[in-house]
C-alpha positions in Angstrom: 0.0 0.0 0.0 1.3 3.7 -0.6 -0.4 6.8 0.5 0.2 10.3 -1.5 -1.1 13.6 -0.4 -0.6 12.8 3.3 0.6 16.1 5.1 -0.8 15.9 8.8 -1.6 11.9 9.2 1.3 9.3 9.3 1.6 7.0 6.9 2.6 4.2 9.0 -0.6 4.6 11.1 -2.2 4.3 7.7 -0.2 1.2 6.6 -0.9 -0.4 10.4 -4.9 -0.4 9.6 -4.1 -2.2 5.6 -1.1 -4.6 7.0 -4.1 -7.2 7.2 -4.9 -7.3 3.4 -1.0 -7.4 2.1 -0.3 -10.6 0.7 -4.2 -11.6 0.0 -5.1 -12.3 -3.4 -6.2 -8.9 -4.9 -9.8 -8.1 -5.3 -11.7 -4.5 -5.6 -14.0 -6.3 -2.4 -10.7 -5.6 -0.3 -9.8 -2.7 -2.2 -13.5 -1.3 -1.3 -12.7 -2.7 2.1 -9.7 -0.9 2.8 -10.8 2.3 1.7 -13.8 2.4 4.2 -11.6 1.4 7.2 -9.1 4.8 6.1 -12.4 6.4 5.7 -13.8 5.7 9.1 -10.5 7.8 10.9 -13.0 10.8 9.5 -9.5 12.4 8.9 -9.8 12.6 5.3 -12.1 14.4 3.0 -11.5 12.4 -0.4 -9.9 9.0 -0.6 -9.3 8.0 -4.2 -7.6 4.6 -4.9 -5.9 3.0 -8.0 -4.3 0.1 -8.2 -0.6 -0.1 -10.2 1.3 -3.4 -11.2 4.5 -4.1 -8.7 6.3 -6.0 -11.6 6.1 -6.7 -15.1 4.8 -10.2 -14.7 2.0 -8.4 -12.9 1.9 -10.9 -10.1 1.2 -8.4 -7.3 -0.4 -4.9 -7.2 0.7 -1.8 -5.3 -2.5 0.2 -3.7 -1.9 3.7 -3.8 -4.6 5.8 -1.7 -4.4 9.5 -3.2 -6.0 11.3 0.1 -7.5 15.0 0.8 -7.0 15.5 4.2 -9.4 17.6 6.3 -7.7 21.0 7.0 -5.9 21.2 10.4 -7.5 23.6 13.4 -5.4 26.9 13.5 -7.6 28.2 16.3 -10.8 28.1 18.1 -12.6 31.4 18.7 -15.6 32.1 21.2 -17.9 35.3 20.3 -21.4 36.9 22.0 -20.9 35.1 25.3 -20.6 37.5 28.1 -22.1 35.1 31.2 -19.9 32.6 30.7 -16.1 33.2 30.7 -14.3 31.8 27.3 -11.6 29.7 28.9 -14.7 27.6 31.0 -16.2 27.2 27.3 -13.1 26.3 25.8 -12.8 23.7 28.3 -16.3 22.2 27.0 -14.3 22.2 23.7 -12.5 18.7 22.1 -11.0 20.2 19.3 -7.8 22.0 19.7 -5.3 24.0 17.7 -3.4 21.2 15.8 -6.4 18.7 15.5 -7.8 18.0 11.8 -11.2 19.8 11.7 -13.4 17.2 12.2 -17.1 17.5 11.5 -18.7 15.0 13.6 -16.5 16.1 16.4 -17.4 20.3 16.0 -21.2 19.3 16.2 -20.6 17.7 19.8 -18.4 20.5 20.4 -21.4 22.4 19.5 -23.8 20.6 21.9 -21.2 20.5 24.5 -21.2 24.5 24.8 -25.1 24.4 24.4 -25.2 21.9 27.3 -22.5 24.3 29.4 -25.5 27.3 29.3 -28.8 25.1 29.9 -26.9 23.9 33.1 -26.3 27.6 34.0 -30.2 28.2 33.3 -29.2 29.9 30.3 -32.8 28.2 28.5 -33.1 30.5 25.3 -29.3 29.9 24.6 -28.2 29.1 20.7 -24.8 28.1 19.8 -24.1 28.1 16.1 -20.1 26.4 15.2 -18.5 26.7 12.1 -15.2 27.1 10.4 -13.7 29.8 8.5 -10.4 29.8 6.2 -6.9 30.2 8.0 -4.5 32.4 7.6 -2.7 29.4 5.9 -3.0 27.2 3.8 -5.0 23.5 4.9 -6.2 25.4 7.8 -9.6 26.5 9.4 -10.6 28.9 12.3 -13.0 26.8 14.7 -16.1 29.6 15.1 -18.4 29.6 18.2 -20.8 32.0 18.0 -23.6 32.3 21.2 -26.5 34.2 21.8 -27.0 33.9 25.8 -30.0 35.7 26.4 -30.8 35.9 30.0 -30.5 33.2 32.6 -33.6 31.2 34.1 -34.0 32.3 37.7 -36.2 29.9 40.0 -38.1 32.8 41.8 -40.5 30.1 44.1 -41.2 26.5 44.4 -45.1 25.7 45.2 -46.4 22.3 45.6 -50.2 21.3 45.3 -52.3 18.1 46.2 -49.8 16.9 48.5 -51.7 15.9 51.9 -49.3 13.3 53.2 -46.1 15.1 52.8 -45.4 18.9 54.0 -44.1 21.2 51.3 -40.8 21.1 53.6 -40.3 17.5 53.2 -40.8 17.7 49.2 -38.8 20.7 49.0 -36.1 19.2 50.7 -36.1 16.3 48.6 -35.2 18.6 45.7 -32.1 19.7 44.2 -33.7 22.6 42.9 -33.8 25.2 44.8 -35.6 28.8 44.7 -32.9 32.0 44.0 -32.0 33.0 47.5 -29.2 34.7 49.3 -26.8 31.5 49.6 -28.6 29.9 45.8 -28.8 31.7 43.0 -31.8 28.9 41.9 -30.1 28.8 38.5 -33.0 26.6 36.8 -32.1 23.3 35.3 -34.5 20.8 33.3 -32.3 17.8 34.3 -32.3 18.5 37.8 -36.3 19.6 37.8 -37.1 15.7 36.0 -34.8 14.3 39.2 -36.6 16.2 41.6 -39.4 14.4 40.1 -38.6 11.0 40.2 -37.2 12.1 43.5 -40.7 12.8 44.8 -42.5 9.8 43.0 -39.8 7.3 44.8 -40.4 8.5 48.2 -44.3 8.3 48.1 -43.6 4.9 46.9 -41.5 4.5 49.3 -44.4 5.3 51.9 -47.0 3.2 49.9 
């Protein structure tokens, strides 16, 4: 096997993944084969394969992969967040400087940010992510862009039909909690369907 347009990727983590098929008798099943396992890294963009003769007797084939690879992160940029410091998103980030811009991996990037602001009551958040050209060549700028709107404040916690239990021992089953002087009753969806369950296990509890 031979690889050409590699710049980023090593060819001998490329050759580790085809080692199985050398030596096999030579068929565009494994040829097909191969190119979906160098496909699957999700490092390339294009994969083109042709098979060349290795001798004139044209007992054996060489497999040269012609790859496009996906263009390497120059840097990841945060705008329109003000509640939320960039370095805590950043740290919600997996794609770094270096990395190969990865598309599957910028969406969970994506919902990972998104996830950062609902857990900070931030309910009407968007987070858009894309990519813009470098500054050179092969490379792309990682773009966050947020509208935070304002946070979701828990401003009281009422209960109603509940005869057998006070409103004190519900409430202190709960995790969330109404905006106070020691709680800012950040509200949470997560920890409202816990609170929940919370409740419906201890009146089972109780029978």
């Amino acid at each position: 096997f031979a690889f050409t347009g590699l710049v980023t990727v090593k060819a001998d983590d490329l050759r580790a993944i085809v080692k199985p098929y050398v030596g096999r008798p030579f068929s565009l099943d494994i040829l097909w084969e191969a190119q979906a396992k160098l496909f699957a890294l999700d490092s390339f963009e294009s994969i083109e394969p042709n098979a060349n003769p290795a001798d004139d007797a044209r007992s054996a084939v060489i497999i040269e992969f012609a790859v496009v690879e996906r263009p390497t992160v120059a840097a990841v940029e945060v705008s329109g967040n003000a509640g939320v410091r960039t370095a805590e998103i950043l740290d919600k980030v997996v794609l770094k400087a270096g990395d190969l811009a990865n598309p599957g991996t910028l969406a969970s990037d994506e919902q990972a940010v998104r996830a950062l602001y609902l857990d900070k009551g931030y309910t009407d958040v968007t987070v858009s992510a894309s990519t813009a050209p470098g500054d050179a060549p092969g490379t792309v700028k990682v773009l966050f862009r947020v509208s935070e709107g304002l946070p979701t404040t828990i401003r009281e916690v009422r209960f109603s039909g509940n005869s057998f239990a006070s409103d004190t021992t519900l409430r202190n089953l709960m995790k969330t909690k109404a905006q106070g002087l020691f709680n800012p009753g950040v509200f949470q969806e997560q920890k409202l369907a816990e609170d929940s369950a919370a409740i419906v296990e201890y009146y089972g509890s109780k029978g």
